[in-house]
C-alpha positions in Angstrom: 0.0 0.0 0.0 1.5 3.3 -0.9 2.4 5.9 1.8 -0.5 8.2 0.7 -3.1 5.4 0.8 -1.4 4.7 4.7 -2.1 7.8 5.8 -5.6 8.7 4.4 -6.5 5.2 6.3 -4.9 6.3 9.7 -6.7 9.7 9.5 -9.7 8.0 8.9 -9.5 5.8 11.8 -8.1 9.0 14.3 -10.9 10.6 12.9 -13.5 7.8 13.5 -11.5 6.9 17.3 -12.6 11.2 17.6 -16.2 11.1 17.0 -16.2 7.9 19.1 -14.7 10.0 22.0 -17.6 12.6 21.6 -20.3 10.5 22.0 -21.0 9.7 18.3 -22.2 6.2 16.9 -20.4 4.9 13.9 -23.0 3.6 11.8 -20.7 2.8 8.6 -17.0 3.8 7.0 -16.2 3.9 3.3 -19.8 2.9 2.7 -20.5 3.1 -1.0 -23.0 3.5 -3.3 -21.1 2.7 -6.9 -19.0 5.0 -7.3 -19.9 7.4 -4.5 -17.7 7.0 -1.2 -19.1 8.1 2.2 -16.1 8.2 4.6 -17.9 8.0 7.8 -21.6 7.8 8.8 -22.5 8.5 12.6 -25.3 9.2 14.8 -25.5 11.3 17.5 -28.4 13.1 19.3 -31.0 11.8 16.6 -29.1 13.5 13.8 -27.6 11.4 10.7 -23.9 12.8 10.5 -21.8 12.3 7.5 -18.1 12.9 7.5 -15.9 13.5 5.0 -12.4 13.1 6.0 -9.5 14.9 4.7 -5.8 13.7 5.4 -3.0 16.2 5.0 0.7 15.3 5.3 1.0 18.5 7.4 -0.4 21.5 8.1 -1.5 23.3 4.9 -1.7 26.8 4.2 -5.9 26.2 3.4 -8.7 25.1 5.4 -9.5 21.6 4.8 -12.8 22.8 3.3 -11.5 24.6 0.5 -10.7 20.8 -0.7 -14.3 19.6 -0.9 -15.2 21.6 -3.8 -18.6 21.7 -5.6 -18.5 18.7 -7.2 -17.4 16.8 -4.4 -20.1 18.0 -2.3 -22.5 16.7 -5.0 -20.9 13.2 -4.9 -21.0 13.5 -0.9 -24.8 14.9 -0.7 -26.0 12.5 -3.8 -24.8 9.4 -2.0 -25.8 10.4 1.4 -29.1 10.9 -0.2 -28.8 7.1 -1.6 -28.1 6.3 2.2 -31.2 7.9 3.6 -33.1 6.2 1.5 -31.3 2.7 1.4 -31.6 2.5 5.0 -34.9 4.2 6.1 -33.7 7.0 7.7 -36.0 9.6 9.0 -34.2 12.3 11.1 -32.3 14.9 10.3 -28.8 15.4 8.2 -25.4 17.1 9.2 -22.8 17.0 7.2 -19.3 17.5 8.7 -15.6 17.5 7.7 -12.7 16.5 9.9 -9.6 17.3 9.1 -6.8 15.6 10.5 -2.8 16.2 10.0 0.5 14.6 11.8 2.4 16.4 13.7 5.0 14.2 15.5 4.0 11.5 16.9 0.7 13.1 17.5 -1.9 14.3 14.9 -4.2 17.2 14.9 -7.6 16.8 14.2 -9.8 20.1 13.0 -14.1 18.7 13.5 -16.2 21.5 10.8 -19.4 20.5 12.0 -22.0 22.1 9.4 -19.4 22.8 6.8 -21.9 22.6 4.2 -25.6 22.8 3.1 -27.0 20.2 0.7 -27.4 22.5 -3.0 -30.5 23.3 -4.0 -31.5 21.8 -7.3 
């Protein structure tokens, strides 16, 4: 596995251990619906949360957010959607980035909760 595929999986797993640690369930990771890639599903206080995770190497000069662009937000709301819908669910829908970048032997972990709105079509 290459070093950038070792990393995105160990900030996905700091970022799932995270929202475990503040009370969130983990419904599902890299759930999939064909080509669309949910990183994490949780639940927490009745609300459907889905996390999209973004690994840097270190520190960089933008906010995680600036990486999920439009088109990525589509993927992330179209397969959430598919979600819903797959499994029944009635409640309300967050969806959240988490950033997370080494630094040392430690890693530091940024939680956007609301970071964006589904777009109106």
């Amino acid at each position: 596995m290459s070093e950038h595929n070792e990393l995105g999986n160990e900030g996905e797993l700091r970022a799932q251990a995270y929202l475990r640690e503040k009370g969130y369930r983990i419904r599902h990771t890299n759930w999939r619906a064909g080509q669309l890639e949910l990183d994490i599903v949780a639940e927490k206080d009745d609300m459907l949360v889905v996390v999209e995770v973004k690994t840097r190497t270190s520190q960089a000069l933008y906010a995680p957010e600036v990486a999920v662009n439009n088109r990525k937000i589509k993927n992330i709301v179209n397969a959430a959607d598919e979600y819903i819908r797959r499994f029944g669910w009635q409640g309300e829908t967050r969806f959240d980035i988490i950033s997370v970048a080494p630094m040392g032997q430690e890693y530091i972990i940024d939680h956007i909760e609301d970071a964006f709105l589904p777009p109106m079509y």
